[in-house]
mmCIF file of the C-alpha atoms, coordinates in Angstrom:
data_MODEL
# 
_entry.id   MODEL 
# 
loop_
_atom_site.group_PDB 
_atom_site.id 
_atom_site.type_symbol 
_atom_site.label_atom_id 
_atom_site.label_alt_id 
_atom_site.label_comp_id 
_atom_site.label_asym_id 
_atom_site.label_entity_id 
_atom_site.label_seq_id 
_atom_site.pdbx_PDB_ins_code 
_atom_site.Cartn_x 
_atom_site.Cartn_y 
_atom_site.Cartn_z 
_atom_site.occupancy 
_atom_site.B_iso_or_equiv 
_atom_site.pdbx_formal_charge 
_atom_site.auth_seq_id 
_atom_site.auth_comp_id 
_atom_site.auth_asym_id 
_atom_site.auth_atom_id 
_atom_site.pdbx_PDB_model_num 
ATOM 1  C CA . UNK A 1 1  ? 61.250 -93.176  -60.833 1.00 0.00 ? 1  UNK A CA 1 
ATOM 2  C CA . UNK A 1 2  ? 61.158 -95.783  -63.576 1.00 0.00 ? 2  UNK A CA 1 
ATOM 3  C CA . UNK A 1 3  ? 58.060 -95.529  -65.203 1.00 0.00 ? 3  UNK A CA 1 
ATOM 4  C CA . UNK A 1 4  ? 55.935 -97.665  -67.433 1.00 0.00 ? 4  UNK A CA 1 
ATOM 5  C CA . UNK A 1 5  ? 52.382 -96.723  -68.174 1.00 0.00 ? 5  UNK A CA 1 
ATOM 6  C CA . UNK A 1 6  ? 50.507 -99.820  -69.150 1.00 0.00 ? 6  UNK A CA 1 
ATOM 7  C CA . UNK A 1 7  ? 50.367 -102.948 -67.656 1.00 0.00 ? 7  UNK A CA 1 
ATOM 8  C CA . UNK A 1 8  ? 49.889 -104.821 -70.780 1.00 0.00 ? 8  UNK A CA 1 
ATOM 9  C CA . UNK A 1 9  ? 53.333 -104.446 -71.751 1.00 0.00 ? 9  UNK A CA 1 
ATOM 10 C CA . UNK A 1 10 ? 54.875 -105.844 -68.605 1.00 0.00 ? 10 UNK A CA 1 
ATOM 11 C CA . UNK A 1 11 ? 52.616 -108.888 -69.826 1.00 0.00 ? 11 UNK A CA 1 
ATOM 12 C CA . UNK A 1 12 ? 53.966 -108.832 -73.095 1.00 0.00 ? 12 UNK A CA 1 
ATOM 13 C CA . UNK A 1 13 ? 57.366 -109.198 -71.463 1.00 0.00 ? 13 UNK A CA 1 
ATOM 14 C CA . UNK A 1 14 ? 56.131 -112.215 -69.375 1.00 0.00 ? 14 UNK A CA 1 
ATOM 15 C CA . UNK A 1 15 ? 54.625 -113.621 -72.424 1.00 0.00 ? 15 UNK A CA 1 
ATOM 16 C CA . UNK A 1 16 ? 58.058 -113.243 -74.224 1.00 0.00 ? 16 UNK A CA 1 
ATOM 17 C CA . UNK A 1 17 ? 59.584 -114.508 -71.229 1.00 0.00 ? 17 UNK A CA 1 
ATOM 18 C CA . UNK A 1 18 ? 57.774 -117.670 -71.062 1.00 0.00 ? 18 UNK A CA 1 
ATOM 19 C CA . UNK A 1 19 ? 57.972 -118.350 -74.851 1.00 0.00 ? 19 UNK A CA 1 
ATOM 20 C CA . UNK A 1 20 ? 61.250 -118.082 -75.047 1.00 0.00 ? 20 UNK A CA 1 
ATOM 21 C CA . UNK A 1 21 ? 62.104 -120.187 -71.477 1.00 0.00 ? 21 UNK A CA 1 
ATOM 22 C CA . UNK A 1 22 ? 64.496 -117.838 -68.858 1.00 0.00 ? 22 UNK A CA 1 
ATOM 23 C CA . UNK A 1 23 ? 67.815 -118.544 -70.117 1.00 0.00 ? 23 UNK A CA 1 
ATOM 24 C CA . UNK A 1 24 ? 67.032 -117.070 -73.766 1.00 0.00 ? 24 UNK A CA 1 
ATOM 25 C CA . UNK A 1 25 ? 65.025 -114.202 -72.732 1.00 0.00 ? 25 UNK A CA 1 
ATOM 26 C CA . UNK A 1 26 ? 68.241 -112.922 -70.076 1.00 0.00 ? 26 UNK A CA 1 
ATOM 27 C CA . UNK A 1 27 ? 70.536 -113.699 -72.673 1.00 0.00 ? 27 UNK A CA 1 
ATOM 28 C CA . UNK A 1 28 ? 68.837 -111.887 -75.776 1.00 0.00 ? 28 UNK A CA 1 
ATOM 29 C CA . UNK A 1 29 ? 68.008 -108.969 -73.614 1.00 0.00 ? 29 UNK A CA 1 
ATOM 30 C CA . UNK A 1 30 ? 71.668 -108.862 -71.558 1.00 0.00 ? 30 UNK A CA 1 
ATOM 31 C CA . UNK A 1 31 ? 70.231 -109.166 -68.381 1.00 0.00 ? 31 UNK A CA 1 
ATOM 32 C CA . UNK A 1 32 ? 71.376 -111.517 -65.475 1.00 0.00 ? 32 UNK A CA 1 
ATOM 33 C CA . UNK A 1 33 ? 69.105 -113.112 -63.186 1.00 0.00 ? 33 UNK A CA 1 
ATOM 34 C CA . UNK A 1 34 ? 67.655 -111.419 -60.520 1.00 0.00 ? 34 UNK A CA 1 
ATOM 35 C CA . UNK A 1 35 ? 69.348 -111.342 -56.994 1.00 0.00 ? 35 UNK A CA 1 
ATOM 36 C CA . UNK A 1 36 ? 66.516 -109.898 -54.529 1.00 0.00 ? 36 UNK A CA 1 
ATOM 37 C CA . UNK A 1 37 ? 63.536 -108.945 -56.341 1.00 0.00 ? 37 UNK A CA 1 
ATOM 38 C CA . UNK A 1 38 ? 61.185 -110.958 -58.418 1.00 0.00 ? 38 UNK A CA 1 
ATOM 39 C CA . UNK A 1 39 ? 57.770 -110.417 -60.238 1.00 0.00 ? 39 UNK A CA 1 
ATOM 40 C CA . UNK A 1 40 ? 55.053 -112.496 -59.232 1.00 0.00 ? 40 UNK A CA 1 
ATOM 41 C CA . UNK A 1 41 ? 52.368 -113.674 -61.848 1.00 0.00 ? 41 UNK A CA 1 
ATOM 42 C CA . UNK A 1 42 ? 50.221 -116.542 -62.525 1.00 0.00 ? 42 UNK A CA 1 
ATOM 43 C CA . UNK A 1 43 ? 52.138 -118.650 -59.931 1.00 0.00 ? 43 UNK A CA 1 
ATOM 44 C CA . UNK A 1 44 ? 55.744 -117.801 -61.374 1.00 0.00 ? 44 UNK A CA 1 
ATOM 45 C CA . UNK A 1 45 ? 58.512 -115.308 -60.806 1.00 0.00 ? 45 UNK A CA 1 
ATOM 46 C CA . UNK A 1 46 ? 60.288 -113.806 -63.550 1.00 0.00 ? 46 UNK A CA 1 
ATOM 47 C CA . UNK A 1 47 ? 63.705 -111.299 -63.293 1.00 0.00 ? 47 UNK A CA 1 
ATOM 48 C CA . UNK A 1 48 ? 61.806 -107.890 -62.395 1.00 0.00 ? 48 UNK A CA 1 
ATOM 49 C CA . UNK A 1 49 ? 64.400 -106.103 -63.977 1.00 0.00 ? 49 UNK A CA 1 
ATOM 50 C CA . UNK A 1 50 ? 64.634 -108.188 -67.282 1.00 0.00 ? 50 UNK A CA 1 
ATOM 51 C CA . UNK A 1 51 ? 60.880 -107.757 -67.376 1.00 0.00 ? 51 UNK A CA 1 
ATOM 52 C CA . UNK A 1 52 ? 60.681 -103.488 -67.206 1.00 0.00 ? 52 UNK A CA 1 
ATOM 53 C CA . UNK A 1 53 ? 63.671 -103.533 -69.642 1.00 0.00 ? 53 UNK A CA 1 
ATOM 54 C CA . UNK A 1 54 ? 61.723 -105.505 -72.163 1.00 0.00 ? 54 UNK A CA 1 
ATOM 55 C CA . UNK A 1 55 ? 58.804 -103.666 -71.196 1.00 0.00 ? 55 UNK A CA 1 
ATOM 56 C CA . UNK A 1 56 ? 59.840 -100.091 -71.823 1.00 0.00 ? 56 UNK A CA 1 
ATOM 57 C CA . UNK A 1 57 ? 60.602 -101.002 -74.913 1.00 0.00 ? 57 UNK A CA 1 
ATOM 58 C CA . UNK A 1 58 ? 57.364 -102.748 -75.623 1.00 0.00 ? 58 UNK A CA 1 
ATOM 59 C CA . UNK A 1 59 ? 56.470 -98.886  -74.977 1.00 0.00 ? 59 UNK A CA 1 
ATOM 60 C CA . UNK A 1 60 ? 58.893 -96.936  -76.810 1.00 0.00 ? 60 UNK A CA 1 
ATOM 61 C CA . UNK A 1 61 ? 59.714 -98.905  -80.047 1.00 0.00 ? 61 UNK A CA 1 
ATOM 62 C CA . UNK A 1 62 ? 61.560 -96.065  -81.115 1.00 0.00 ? 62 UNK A CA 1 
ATOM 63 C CA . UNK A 1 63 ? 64.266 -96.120  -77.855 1.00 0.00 ? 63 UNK A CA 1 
ATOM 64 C CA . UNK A 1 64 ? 63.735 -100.440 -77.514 1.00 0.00 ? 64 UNK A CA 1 
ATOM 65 C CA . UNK A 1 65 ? 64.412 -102.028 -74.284 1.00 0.00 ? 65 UNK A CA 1 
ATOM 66 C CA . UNK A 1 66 ? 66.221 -100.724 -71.833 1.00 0.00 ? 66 UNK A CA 1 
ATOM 67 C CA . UNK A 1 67 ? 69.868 -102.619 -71.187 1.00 0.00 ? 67 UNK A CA 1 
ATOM 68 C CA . UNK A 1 68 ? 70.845 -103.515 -67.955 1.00 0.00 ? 68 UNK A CA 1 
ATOM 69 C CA . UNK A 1 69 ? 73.603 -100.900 -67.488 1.00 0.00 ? 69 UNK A CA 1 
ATOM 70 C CA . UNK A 1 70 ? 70.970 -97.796  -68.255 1.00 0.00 ? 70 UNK A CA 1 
ATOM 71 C CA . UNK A 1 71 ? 68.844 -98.270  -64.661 1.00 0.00 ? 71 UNK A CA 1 
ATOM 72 C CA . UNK A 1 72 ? 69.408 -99.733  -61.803 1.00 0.00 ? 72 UNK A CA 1 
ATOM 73 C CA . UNK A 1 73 ? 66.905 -102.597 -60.551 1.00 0.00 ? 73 UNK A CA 1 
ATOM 74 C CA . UNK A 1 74 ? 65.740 -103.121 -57.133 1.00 0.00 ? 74 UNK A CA 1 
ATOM 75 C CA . UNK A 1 75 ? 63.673 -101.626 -54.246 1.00 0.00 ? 75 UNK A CA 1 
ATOM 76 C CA . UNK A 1 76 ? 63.831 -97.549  -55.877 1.00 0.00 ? 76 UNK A CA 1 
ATOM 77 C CA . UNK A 1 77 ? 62.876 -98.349  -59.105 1.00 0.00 ? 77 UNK A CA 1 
ATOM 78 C CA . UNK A 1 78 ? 61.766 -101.701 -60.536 1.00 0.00 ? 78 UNK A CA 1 
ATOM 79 C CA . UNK A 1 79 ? 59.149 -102.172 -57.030 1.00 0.00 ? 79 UNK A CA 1 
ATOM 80 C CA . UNK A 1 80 ? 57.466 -99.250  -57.135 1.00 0.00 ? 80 UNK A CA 1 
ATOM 81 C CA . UNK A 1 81 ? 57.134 -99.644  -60.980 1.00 0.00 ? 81 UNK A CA 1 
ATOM 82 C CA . UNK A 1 82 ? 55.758 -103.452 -61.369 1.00 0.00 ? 82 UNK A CA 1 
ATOM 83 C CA . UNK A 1 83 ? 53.493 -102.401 -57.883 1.00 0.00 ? 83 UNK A CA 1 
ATOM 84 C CA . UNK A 1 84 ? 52.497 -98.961  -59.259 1.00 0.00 ? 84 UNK A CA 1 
ATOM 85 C CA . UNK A 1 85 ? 50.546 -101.474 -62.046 1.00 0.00 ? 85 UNK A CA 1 
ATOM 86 C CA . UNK A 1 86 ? 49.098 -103.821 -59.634 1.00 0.00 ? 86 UNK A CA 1 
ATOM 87 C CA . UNK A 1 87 ? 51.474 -106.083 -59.677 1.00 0.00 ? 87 UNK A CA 1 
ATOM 88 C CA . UNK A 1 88 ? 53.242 -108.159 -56.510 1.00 0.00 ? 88 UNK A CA 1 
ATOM 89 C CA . UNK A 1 89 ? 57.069 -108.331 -55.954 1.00 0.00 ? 89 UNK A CA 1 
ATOM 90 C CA . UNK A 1 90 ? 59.032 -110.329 -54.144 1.00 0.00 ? 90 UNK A CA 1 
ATOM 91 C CA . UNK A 1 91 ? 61.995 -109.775 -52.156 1.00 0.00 ? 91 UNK A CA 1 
ATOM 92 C CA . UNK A 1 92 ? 64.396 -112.533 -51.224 1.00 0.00 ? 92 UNK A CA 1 
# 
């Protein structure tokens, strides 16, 4: 399972997110938008899987952020992540 161990770095992600509007943030980090899943916070949703990806690397400055290609997004691994920090995703 995908993990990431703090949940102030999957609001460092939404911070980066929202500063740089959703457009810029996908396209810096390689990511498309999100299909199904989407991370809920503060009355917005934001690409789950853009988000970890920034994330982990918010975490491991030495590895960066995870690219799109390296793990796959979705119900196995980018759910049980954001929810495992209290988080609330939704699925369309």
């Amino acid at each position: 399972m995908l993990k990431i161990q703090h949940r102030e770095s999957i609001l460092k992600a939404i911070r980066e997110y929202d500063s740089l509007g959703r457009d810029r943030f996908l396209q810096r980090y390689g990511f498309g938008p999100s299909k199904s899943y989407f991370l809920v916070h503060g009355g917005k949703r934001y690409d789950s899987k853009a988000i970890v990806g920034v994330a982990y690397g918010y975490e491991n400055p030495s590895h960066g952020p995870l690219k799109s290609q390296e793990f796959s997004g979705g119900r196995e691994t980018v759910k049980p992540c954001l929810e495992s920090l209290g988080f609330e995703v939704q699925d369309e």
